[in-house]
C-alpha positions in Angstrom: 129.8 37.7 -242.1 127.4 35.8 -243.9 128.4 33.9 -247.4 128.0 36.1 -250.3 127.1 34.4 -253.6 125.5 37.6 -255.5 123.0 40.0 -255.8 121.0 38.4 -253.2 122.9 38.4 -250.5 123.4 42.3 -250.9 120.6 43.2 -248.1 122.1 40.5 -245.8 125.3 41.8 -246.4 124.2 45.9 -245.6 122.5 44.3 -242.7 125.6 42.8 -241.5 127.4 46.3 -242.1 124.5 48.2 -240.3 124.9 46.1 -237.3 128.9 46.9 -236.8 127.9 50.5 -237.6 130.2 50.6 -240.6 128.9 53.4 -242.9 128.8 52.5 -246.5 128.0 54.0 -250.1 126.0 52.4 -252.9 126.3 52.9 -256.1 125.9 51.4 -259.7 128.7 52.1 -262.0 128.7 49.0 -263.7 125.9 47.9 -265.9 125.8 44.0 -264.3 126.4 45.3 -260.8 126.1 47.2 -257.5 128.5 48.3 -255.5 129.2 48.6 -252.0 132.2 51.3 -250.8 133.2 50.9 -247.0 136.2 53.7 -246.2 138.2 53.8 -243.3 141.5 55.4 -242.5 144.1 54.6 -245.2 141.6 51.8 -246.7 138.7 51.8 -249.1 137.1 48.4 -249.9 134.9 47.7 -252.9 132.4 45.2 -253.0 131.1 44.6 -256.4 127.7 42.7 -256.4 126.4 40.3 -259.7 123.9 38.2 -260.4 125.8 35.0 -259.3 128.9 36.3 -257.5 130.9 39.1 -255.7 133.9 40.9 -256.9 136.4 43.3 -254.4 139.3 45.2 -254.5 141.4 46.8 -251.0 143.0 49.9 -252.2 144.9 51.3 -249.0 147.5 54.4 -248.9 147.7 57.5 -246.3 146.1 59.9 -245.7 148.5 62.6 -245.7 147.0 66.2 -246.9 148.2 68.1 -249.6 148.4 71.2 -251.1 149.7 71.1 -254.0 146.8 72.7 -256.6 148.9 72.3 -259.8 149.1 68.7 -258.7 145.3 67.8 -258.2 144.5 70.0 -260.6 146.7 67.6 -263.1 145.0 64.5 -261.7 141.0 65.6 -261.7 141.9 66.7 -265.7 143.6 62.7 -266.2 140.2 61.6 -265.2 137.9 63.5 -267.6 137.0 62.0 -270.7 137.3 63.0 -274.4 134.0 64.0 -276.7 134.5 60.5 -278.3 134.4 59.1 -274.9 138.2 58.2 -274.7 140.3 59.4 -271.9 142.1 62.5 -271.8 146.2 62.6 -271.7 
């Protein structure tokens, strides 16, 4: 895998991705950054891209199915936001 100091190595580094086949998702959530998501079975990876460094984070869990609607129906409403902006209880 090839040294990443920043933004600029983000094409060497999709490149390197693209080669292994490892599907990935871009996005810019972050005002000084881009980054990469790479999911697998039980792991997600973030690779968060700035101007003069990189940033990651391994979450990693099941993937056990559930059912319970009262349950992820509590969860999606814990990740809305307020009308000031501030998140909801």
């Amino acid at each position: 895998m090839p040294q990443l100091d920043g933004i600029k190595d983000l094409i060497p580094f999709l490149n390197f991705l693209d080669k292994r086949k490892i599907f990935y998702w871009l996005s810019h959530d972050r005002p000084e950054s881009i980054m990469v998501e790479i999911t697998r079975v039980g792991k997600r990876i973030e690779v968060d891209f700035f101007d003069d460094h990189i940033e990651y984070s391994v979450f990693e869990g099941n993937e056990d199915v559930l059912d319970d609607q009262e349950k992820l129906s509590g969860m999606i409403r814990n990740f809305g936001v307020d009308e000031a902006g501030k998140l909801e209880d």
